[in-house]
KOLLUM-353522 format. One record per residue: x, y, z of N, C-alpha, C in turn; residue in one letter; residue number from 1. Coordinates in pm, 1 decimal, decimal comma, always signed. Example, Ala and Ser with C-alpha at 12.3 -4.5 7.8 and 13.67 -1.06 7.14 Angstrom:
<pts>
+----------+----------+----------+----------+----------+----------+----------+----------+----------+------+-----+
!      n.x !      n.y !      n.z !     ca.x !     ca.y !     ca.z !      c.x !      c.y !      c.z ! rest !  nr !
+----------+----------+----------+----------+----------+----------+----------+----------+----------+------+-----+
!  +1319,0 !   -569,0 !   +780,0 !  +1230,0 !   -450,0 !   +780,0 !  +1320,0 !   -330,0 !   +780,0 !    a !   1 !
!  +1285,0 !   -225,0 !   +708,0 !  +1367,0 !   -106,0 !   +714,0 !  +1290,0 !     +3,0 !   +787,0 !    s !   2 !
+----------+----------+----------+----------+----------+----------+----------+----------+----------+------+-----+
</pts>
This chain:
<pts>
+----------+----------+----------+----------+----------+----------+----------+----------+----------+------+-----+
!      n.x !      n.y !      n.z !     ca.x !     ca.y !     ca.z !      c.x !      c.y !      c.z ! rest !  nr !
+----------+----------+----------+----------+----------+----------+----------+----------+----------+------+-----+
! +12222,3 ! +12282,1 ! +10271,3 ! +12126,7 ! +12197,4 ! +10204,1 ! +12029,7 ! +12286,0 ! +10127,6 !    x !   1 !
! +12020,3 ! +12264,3 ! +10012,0 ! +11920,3 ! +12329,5 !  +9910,5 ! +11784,0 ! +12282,4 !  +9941,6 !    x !   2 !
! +11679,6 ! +12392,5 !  +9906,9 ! +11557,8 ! +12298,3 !  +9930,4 ! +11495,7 ! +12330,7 !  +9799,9 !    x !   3 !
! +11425,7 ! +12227,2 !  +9725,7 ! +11369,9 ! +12270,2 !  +9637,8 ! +11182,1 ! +12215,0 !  +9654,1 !    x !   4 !
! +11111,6 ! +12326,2 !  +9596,6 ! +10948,0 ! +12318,1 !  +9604,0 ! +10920,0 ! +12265,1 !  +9482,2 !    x !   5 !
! +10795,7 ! +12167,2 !  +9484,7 ! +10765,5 ! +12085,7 !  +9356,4 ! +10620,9 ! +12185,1 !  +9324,4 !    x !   6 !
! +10547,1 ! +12128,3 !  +9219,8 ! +10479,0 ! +12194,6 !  +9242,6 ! +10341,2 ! +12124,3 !  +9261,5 !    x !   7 !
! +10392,7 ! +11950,5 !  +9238,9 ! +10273,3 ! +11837,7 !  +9304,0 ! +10384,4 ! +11780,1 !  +9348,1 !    x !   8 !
! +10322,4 ! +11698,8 !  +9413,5 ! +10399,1 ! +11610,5 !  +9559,3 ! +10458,3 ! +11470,8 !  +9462,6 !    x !   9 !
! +10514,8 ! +11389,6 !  +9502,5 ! +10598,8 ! +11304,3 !  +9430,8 ! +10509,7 ! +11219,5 !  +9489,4 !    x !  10 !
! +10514,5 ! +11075,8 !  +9381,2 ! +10381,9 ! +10961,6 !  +9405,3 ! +10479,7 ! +10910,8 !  +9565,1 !    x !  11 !
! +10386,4 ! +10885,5 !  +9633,3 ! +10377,0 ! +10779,3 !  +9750,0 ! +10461,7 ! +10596,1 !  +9740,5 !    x !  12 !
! +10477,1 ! +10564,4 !  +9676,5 ! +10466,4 ! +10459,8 !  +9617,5 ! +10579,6 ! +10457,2 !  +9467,4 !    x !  13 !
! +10697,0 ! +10514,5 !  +9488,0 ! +10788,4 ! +10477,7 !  +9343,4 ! +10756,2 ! +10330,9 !  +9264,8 !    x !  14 !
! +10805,9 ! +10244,1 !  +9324,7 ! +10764,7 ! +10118,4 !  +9290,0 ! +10659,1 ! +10071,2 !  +9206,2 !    x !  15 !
! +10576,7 ! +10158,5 !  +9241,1 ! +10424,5 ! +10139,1 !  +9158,7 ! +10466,0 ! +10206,4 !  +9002,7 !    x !  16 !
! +10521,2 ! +10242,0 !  +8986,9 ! +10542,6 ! +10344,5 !  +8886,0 ! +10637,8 ! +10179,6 !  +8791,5 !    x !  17 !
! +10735,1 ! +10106,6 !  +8862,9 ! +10817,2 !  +9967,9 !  +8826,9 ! +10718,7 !  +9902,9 !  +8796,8 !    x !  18 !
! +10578,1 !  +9867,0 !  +8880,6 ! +10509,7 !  +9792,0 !  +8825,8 ! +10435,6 !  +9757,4 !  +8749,9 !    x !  19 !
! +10399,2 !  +9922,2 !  +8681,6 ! +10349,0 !  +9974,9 !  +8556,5 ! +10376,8 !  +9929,7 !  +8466,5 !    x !  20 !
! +10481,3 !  +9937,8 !  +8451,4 ! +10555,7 !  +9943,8 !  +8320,7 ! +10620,9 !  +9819,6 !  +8332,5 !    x !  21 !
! +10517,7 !  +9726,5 !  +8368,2 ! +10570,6 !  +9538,7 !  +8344,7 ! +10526,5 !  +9544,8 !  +8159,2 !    x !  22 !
! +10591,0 !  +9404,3 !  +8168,1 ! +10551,9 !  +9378,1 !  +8023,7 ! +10400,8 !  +9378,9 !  +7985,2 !    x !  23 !
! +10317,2 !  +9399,7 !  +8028,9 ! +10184,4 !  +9405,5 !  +8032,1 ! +10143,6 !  +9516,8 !  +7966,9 !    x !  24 !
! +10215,9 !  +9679,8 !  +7979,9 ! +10185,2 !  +9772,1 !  +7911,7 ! +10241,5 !  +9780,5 !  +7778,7 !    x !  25 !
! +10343,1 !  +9658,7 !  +7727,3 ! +10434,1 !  +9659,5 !  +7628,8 ! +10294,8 !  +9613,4 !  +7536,5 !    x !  26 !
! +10220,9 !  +9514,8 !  +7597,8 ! +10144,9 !  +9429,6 !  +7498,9 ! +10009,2 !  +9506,9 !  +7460,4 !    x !  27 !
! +10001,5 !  +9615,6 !  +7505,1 !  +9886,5 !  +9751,9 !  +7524,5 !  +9971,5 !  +9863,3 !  +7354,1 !    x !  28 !
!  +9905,9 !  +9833,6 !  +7259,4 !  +9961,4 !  +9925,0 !  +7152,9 !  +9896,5 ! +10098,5 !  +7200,3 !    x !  29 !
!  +9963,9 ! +10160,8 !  +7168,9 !  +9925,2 ! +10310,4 !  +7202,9 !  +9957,2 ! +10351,7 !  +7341,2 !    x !  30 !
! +10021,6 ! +10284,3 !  +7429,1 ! +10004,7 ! +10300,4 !  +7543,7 ! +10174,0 ! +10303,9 !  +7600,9 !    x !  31 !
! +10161,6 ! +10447,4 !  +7660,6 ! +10307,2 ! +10502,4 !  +7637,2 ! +10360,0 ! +10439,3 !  +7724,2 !    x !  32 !
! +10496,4 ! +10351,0 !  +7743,7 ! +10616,3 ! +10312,3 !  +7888,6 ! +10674,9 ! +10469,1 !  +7921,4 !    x !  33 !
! +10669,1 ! +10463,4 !  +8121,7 ! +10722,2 ! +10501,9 !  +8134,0 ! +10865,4 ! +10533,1 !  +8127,0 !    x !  34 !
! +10936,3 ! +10641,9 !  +8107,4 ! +11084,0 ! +10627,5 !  +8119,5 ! +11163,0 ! +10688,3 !  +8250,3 !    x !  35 !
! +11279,4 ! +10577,3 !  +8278,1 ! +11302,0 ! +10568,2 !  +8369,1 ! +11353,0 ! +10718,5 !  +8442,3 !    x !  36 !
! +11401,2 ! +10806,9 !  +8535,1 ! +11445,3 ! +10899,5 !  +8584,5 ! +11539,5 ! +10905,9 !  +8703,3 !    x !  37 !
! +11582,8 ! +10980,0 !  +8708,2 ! +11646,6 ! +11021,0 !  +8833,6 ! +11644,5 ! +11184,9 !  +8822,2 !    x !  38 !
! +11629,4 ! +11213,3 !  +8938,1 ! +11655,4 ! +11427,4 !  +8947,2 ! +11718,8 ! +11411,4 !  +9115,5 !    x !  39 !
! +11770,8 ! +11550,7 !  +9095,2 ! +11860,1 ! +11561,4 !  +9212,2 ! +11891,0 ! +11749,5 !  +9209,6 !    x !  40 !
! +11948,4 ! +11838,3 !  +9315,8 ! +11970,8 ! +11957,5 !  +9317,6 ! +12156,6 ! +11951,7 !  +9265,3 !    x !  41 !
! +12221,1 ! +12013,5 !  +9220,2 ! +12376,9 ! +12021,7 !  +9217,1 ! +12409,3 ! +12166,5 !  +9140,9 !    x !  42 !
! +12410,3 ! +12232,9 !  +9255,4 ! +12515,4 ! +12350,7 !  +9235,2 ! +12368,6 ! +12393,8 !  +9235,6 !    x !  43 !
! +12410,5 ! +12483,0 !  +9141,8 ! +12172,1 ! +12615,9 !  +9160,7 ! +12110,1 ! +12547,9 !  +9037,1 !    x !  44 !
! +12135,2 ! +12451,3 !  +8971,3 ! +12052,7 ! +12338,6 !  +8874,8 ! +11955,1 ! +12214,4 !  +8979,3 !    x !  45 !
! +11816,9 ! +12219,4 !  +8918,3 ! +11764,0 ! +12093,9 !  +8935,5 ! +11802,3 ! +12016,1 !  +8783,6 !    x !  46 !
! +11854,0 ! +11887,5 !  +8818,7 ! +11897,0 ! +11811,5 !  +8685,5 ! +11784,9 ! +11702,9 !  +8757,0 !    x !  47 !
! +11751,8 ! +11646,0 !  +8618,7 ! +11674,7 ! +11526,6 !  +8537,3 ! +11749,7 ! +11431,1 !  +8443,5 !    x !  48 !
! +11770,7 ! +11332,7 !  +8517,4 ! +11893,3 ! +11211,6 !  +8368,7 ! +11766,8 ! +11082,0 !  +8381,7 !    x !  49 !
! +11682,3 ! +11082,3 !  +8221,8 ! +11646,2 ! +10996,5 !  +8206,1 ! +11703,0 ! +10943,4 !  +8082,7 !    x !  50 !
! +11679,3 ! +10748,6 !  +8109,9 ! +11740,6 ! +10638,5 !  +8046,6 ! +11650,5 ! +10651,4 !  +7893,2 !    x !  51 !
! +11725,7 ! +10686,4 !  +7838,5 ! +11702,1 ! +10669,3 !  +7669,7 ! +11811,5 ! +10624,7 !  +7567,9 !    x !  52 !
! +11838,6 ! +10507,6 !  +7567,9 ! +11915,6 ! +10450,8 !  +7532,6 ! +11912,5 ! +10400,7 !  +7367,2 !    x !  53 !
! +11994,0 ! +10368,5 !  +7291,3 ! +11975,2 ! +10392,0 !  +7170,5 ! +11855,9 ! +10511,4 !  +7077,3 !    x !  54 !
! +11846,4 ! +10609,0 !  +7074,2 ! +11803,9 ! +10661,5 !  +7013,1 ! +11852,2 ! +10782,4 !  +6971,9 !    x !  55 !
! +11803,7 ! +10864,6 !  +6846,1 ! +11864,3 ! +10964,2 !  +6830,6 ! +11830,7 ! +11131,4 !  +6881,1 !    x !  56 !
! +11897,0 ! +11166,3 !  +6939,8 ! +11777,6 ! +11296,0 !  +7033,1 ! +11796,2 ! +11379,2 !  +6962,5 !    x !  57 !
! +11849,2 ! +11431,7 !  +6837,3 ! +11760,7 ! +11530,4 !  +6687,4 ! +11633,8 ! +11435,2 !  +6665,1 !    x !  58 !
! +11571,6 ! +11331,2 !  +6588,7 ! +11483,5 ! +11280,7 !  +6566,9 ! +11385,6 ! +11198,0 !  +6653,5 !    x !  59 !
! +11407,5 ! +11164,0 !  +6787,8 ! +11353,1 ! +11057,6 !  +6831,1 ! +11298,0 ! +11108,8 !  +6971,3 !    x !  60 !
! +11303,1 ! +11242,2 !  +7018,0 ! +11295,3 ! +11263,4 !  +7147,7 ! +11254,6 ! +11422,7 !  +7114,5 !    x !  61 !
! +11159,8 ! +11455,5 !  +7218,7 ! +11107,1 ! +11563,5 !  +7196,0 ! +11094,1 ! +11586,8 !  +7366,7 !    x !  62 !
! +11178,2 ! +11788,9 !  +7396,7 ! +11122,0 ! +11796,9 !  +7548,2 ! +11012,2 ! +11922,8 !  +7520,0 !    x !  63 !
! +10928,3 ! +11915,8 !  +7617,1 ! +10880,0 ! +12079,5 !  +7595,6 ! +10849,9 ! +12115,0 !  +7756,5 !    x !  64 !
! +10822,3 ! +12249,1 !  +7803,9 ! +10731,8 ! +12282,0 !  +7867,8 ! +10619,0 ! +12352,7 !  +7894,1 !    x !  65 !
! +10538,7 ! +12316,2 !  +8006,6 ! +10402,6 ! +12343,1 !  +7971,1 ! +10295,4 ! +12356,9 !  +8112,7 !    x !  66 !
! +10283,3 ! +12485,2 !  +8141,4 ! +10214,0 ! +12548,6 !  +8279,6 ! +10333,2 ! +12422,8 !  +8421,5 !    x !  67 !
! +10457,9 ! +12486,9 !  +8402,4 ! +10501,9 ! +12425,1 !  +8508,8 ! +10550,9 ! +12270,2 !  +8531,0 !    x !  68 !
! +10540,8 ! +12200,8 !  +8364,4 ! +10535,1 ! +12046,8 !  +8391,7 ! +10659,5 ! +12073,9 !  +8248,2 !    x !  69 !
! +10783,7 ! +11974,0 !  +8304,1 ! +10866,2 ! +11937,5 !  +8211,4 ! +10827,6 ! +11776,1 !  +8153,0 !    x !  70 !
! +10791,8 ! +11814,5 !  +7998,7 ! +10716,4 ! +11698,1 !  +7959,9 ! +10831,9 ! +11618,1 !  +7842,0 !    x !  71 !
! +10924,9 ! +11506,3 !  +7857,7 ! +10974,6 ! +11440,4 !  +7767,7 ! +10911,8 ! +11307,9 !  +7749,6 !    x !  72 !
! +10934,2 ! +11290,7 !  +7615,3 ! +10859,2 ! +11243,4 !  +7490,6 ! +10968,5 ! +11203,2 !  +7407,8 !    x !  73 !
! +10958,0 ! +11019,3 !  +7378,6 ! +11026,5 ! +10897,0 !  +7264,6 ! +10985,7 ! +10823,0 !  +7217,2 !    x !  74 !
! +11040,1 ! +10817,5 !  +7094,8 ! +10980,6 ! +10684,6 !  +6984,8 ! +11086,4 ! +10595,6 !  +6964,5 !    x !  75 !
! +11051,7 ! +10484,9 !  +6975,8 ! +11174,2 ! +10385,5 !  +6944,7 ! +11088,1 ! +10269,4 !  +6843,7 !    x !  76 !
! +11196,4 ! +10292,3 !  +6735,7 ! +11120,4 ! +10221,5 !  +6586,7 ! +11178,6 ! +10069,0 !  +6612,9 !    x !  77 !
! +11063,8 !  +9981,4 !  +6592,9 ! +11119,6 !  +9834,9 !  +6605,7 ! +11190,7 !  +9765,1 !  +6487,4 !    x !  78 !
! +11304,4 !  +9763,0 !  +6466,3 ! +11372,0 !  +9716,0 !  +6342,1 ! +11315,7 !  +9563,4 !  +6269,1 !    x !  79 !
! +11275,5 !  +9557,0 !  +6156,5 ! +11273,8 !  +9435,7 !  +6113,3 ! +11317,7 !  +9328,2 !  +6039,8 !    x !  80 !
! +11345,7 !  +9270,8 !  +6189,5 ! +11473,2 !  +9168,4 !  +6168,5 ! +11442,1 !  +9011,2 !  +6193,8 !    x !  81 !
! +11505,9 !  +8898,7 !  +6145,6 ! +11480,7 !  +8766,3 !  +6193,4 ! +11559,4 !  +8750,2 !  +6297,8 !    x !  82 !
! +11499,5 !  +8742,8 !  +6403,0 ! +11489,2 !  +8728,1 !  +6531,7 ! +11494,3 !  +8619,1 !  +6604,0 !    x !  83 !
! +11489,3 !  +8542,7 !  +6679,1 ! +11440,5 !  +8448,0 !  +6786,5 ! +11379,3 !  +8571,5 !  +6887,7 !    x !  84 !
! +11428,7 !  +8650,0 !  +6949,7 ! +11389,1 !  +8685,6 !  +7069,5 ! +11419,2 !  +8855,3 !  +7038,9 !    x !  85 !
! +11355,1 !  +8921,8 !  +7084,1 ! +11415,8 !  +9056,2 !  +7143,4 ! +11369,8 !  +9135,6 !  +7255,5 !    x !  86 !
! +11455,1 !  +9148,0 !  +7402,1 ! +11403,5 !  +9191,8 !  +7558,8 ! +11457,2 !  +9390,5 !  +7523,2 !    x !  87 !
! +11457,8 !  +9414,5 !  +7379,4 ! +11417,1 !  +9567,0 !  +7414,6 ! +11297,3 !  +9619,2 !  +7376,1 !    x !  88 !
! +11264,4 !  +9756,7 !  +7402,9 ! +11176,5 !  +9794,5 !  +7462,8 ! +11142,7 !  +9900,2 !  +7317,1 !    x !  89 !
! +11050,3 !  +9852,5 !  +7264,7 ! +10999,9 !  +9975,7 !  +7119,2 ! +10870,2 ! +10020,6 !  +7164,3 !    x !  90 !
! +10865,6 ! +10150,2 !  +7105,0 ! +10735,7 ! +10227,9 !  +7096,7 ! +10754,4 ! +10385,4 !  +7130,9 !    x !  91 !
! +10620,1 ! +10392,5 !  +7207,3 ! +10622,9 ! +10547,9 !  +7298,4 ! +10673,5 ! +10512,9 !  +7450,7 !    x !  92 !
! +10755,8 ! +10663,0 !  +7463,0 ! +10762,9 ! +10666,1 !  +7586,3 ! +10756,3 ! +10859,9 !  +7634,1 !    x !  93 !
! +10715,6 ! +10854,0 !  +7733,6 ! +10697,9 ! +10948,7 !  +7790,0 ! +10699,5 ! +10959,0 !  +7952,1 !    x !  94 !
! +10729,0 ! +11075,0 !  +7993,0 ! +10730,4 ! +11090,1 !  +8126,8 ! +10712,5 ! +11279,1 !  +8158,8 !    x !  95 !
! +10634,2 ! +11296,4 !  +8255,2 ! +10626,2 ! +11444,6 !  +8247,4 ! +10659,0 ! +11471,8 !  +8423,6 !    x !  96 !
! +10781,9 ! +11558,8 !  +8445,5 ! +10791,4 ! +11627,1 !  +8609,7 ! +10750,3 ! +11783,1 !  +8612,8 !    x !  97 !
! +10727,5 ! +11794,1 !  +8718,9 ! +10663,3 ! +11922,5 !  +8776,9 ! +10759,7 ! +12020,4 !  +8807,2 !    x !  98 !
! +10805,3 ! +12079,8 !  +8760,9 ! +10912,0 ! +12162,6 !  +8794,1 ! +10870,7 ! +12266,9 !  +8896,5 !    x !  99 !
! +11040,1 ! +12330,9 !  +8986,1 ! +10990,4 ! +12472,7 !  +9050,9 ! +10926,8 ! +12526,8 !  +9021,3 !    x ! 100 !
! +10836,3 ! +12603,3 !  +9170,1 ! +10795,9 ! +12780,2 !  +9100,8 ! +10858,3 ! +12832,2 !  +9015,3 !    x ! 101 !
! +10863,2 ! +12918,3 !  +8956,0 ! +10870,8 ! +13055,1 !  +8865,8 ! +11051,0 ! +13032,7 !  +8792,9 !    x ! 102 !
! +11041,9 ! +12898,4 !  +8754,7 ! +11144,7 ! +12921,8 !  +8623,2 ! +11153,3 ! +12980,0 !  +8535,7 !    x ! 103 !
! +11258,7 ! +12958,2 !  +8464,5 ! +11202,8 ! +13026,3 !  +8312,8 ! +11285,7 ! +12924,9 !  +8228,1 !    x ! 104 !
! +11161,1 ! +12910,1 !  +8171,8 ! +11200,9 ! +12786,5 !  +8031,7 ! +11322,0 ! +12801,5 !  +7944,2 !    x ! 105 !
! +11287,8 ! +12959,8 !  +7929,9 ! +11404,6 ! +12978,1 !  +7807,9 ! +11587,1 ! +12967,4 !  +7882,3 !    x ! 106 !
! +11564,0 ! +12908,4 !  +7995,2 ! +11708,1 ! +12878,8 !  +8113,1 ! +11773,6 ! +12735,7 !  +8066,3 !    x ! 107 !
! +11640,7 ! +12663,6 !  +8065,0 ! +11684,1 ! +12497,3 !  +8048,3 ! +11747,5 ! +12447,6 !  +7937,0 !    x ! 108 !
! +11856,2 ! +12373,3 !  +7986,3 ! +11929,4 ! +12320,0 !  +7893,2 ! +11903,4 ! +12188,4 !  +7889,5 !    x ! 109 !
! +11965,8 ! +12063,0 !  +7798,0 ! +11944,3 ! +11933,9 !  +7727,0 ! +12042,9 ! +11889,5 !  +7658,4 !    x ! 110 !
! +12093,7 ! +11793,6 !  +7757,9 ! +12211,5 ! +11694,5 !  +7620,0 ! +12230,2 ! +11564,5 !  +7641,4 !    x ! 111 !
! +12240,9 ! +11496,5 !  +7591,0 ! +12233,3 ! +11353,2 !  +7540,7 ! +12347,7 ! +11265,7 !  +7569,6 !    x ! 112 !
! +12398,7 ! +11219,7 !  +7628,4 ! +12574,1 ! +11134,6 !  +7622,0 ! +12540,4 ! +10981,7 !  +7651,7 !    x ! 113 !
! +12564,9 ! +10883,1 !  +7558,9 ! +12586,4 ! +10733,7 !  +7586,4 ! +12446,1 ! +10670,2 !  +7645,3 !    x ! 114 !
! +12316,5 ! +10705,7 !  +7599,8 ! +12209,1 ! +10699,8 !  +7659,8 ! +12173,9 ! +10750,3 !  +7751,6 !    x ! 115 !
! +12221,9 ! +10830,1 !  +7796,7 ! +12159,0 ! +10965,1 !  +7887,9 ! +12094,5 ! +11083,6 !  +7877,2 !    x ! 116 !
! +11973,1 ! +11105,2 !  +7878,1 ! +11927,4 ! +11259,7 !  +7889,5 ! +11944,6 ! +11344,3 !  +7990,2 !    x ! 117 !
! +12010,8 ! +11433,2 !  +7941,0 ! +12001,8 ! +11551,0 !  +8109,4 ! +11999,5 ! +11615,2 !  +8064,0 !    x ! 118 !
! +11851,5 ! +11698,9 !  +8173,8 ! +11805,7 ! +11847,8 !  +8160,2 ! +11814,4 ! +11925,8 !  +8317,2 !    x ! 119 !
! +11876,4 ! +12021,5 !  +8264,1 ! +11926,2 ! +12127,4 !  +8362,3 ! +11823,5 ! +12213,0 !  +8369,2 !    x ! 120 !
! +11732,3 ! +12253,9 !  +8487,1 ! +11692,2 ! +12364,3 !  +8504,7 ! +11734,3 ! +12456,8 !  +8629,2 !    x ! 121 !
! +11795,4 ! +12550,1 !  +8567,0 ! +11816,4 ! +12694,2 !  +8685,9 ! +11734,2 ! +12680,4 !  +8747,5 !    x ! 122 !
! +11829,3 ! +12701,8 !  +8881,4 ! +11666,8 ! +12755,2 !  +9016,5 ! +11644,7 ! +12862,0 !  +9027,7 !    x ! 123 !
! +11511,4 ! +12895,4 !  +9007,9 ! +11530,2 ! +13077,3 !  +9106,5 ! +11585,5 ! +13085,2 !  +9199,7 !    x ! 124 !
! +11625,2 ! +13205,0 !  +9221,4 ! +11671,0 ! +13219,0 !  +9366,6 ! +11633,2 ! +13249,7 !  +9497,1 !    x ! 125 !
! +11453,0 ! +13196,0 !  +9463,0 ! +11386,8 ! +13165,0 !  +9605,5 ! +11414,0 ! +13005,5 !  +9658,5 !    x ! 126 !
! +11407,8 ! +12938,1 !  +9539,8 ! +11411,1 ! +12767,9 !  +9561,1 ! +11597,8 ! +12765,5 !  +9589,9 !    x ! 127 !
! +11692,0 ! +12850,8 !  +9576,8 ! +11851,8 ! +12856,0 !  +9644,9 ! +11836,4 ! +12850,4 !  +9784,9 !    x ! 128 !
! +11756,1 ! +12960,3 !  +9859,0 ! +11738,9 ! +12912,6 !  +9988,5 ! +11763,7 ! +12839,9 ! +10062,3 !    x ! 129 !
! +11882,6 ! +12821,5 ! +10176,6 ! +11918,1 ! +12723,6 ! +10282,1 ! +11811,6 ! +12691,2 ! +10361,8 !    x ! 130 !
! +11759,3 ! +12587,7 ! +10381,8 ! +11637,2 ! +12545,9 ! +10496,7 ! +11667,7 ! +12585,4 ! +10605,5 !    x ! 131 !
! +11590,3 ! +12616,5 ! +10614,6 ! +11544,3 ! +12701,5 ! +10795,3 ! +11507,7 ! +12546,4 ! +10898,6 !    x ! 132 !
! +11596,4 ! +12552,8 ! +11026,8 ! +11527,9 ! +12436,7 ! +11096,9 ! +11479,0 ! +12498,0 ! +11229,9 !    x ! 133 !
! +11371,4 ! +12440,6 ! +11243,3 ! +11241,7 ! +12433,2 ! +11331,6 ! +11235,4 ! +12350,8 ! +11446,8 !    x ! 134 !
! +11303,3 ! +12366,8 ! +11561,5 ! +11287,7 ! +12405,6 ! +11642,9 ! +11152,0 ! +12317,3 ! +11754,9 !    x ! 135 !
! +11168,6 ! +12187,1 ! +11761,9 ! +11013,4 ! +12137,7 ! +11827,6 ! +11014,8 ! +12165,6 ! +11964,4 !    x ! 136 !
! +10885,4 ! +12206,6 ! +12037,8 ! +10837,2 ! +12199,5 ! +12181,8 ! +10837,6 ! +12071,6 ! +12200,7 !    x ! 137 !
! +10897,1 ! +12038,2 ! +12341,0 ! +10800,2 ! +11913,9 ! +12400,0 ! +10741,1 ! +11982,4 ! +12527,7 !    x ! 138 !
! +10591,9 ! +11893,5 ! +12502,3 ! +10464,4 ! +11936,6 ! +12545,5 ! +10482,0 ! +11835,3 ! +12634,2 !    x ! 139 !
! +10400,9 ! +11824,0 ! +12753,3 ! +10342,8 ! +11729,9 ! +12808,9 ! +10231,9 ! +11721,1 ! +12804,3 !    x ! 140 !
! +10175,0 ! +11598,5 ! +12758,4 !  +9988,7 ! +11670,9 ! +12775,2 !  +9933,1 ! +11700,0 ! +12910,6 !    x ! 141 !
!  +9865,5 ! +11750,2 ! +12962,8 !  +9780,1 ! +11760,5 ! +13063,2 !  +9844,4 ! +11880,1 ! +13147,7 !    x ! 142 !
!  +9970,0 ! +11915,3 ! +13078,3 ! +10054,6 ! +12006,9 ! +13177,5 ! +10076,5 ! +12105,0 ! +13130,0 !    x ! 143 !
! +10103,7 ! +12245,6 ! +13179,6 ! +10188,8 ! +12332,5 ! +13108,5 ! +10317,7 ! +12398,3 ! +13141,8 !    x ! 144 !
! +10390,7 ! +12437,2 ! +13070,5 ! +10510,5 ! +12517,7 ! +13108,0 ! +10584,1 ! +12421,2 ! +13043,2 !    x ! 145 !
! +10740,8 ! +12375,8 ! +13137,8 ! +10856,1 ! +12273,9 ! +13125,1 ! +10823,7 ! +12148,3 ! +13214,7 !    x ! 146 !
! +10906,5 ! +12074,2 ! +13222,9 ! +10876,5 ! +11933,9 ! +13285,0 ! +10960,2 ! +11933,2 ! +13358,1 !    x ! 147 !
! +11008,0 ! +11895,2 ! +13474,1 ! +11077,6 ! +11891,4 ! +13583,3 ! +11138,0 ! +11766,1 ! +13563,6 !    x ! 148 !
! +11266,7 ! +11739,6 ! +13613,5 ! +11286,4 ! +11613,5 ! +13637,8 ! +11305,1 ! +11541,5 ! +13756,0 !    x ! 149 !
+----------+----------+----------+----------+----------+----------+----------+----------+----------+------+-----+
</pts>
């Protein structure tokens, strides 16, 4: 099992992050939707596949990084069309993760397939590290040593 170190703690509460980004922030002009994510460890890559669906990632998507935070960044232009209805999603979007200790930027890769973003970042090879397991005492309170049975 790989372990990998963040370098802030992941929100408490995912969900909250779903409830954000109700239609409520759609009706907020300037006000970026989150985009959706998934990350995971595979092989000595931390990968990132966020949902960006129709757009073009030469023009429409920008990644950078910046003191430790992988920051992606989208515009989705609202076409104008006669309509009755439309349930997609135009504007800004953005989302920024915290990457490992002591990467190196110039490692990460980025590619695009069928509305998918994935970004690969190399791990160092402190965050390769197999977890160490630990081992608990049981205590009794009021007692010391082992417990008899």
């Amino acid at each position: 099992m790989s372990r990998l170190e963040r370098r802030e703690p992941r929100t408490l509460f995912p969900e909250l992050l779903d409830w954000l980004e109700s239609p409520v922030t759609a009706l907020r002009p300037g006000l970026a939707q989150a985009i959706r994510v998934e990350d995971f460890v595979v092989d000595d890559d931390y990968v990132i596949r966020a949902e960006l669906p129709g757009l073009d990632p030469g023009k429409d998507v920008e990644i950078t990084v910046t003191g430790g935070t992988l920051h992606i960044h989208a515009e989705r232009q609202e076409w104008q069309k006669e309509t009755h209805r439309s349930e997609f999603r135009y504007g800004t979007f953005s989302r920024s993760l915290a990457l490992p200790a002591e990467i190196d930027p110039d490692e990460i890769t980025a590619d695009y397939d069928k509305g998918i973003l994935t970004v690969r970042v190399p791990l160092p090879k402190a965050a390769k590290r197999e977890a160490k397991r630990i081992t608990v005492q049981n205590v009794v309170q009021g007692e010391t040593g082992t417990t008899a049975d």
